[in-house]
C-alpha positions as CSV (number, residue, x, y, z in Angstrom):
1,X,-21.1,-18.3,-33.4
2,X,-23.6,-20.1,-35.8
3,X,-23.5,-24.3,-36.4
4,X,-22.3,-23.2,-39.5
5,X,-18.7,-22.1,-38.5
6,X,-16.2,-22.2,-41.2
7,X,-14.2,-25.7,-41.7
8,X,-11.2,-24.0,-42.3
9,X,-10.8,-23.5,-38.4
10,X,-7.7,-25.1,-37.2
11,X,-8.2,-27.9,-34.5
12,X,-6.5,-28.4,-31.2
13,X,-3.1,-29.0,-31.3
14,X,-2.6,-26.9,-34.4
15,X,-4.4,-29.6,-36.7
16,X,-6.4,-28.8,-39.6
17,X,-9.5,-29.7,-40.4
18,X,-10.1,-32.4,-43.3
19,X,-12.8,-32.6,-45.9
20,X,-13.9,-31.2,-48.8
21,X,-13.5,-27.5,-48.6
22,X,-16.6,-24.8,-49.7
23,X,-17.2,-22.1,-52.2
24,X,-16.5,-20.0,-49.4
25,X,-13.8,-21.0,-48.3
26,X,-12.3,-21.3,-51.8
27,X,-13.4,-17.3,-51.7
28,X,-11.5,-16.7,-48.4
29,X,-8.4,-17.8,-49.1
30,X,-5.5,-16.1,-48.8
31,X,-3.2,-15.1,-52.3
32,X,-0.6,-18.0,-51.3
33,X,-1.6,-20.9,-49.1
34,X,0.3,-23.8,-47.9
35,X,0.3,-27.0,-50.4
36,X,-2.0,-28.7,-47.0
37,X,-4.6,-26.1,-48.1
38,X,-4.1,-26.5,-51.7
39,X,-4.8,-30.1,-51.6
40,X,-7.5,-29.8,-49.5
41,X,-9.2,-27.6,-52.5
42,X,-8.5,-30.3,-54.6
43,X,-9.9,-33.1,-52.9
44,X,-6.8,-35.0,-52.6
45,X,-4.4,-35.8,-50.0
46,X,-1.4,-33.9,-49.1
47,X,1.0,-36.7,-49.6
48,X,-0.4,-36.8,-53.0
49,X,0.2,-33.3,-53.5
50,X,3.9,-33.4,-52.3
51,X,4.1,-36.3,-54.5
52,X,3.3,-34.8,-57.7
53,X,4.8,-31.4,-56.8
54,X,8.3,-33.4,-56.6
55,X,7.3,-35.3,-60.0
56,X,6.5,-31.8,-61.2
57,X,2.5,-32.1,-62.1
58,X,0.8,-30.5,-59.5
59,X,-1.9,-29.4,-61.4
60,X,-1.5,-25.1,-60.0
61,X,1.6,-23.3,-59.2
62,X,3.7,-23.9,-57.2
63,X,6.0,-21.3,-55.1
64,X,9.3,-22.9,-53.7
65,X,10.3,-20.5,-50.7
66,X,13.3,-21.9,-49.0
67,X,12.0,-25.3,-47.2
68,X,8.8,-24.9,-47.9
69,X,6.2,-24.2,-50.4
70,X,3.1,-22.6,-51.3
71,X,0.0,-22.3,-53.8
72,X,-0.6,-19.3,-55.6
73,X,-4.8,-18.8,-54.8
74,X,-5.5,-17.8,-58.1
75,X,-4.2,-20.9,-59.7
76,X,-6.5,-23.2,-57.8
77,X,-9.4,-20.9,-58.6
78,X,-8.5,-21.0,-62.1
79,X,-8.0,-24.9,-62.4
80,X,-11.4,-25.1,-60.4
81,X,-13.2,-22.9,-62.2
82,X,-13.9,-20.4,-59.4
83,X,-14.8,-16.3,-60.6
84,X,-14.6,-13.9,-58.2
C-alpha cells in the first residue's frame, strides 16, 4: 500500500477519519452515505449537520430511513460542483 492511502479508511475502534475529504474520495462514494460522510464533504461538523438537518436546511437531501439517515451522493456532488 502506497503513503497515499485513501482517508476514508475507518480507524481502530470503528472511528472515522476527520479532515477535509478529496476529489477522489468525493468520486468514490457510494449513492447514499451516512450524514458523518456527508458532512465530512462539506467541511463541517457532524453535529452541525444533524443540527441543520432537524432545522430542515441541510444544504443536500436528506433520506430519513427509520432511525437513521442518509445523503443521497449525487446531491453533495451537485451542491459541490463535482462532474463525473
Amino acid at each position: 500500500m502506497s503513503s497515499s492511502a485513501s482517508a476514508a479508511q475507518e480507524l481502530p475502534g470503528g472511528r472515522e477519519r476527520r479532515g477535509a475529504m478529496t476529489m477522489a474520495e468525493l468520486l468514490e462514494l457510494p449513492p447514499m452515505v451516512n450524514v458523518t460522510t456527508a458532512a465530512r464533504a462539506l467541511s463541517i461538523g457532524k453535529d452541525t449537520a444533524y443540527k441543520l438537518i432537524k432545522s430542515g436546511e441541510f444544504p443536500v437531501q436528506v433520506i430519513p430511513l427509520g432511525s437513521t439517515s442518509k445523503v443521497a451522493t449525487a446531491s453533495l456532488w451537485e451542491l459541490l460542483g463535482v462532474r463525473r
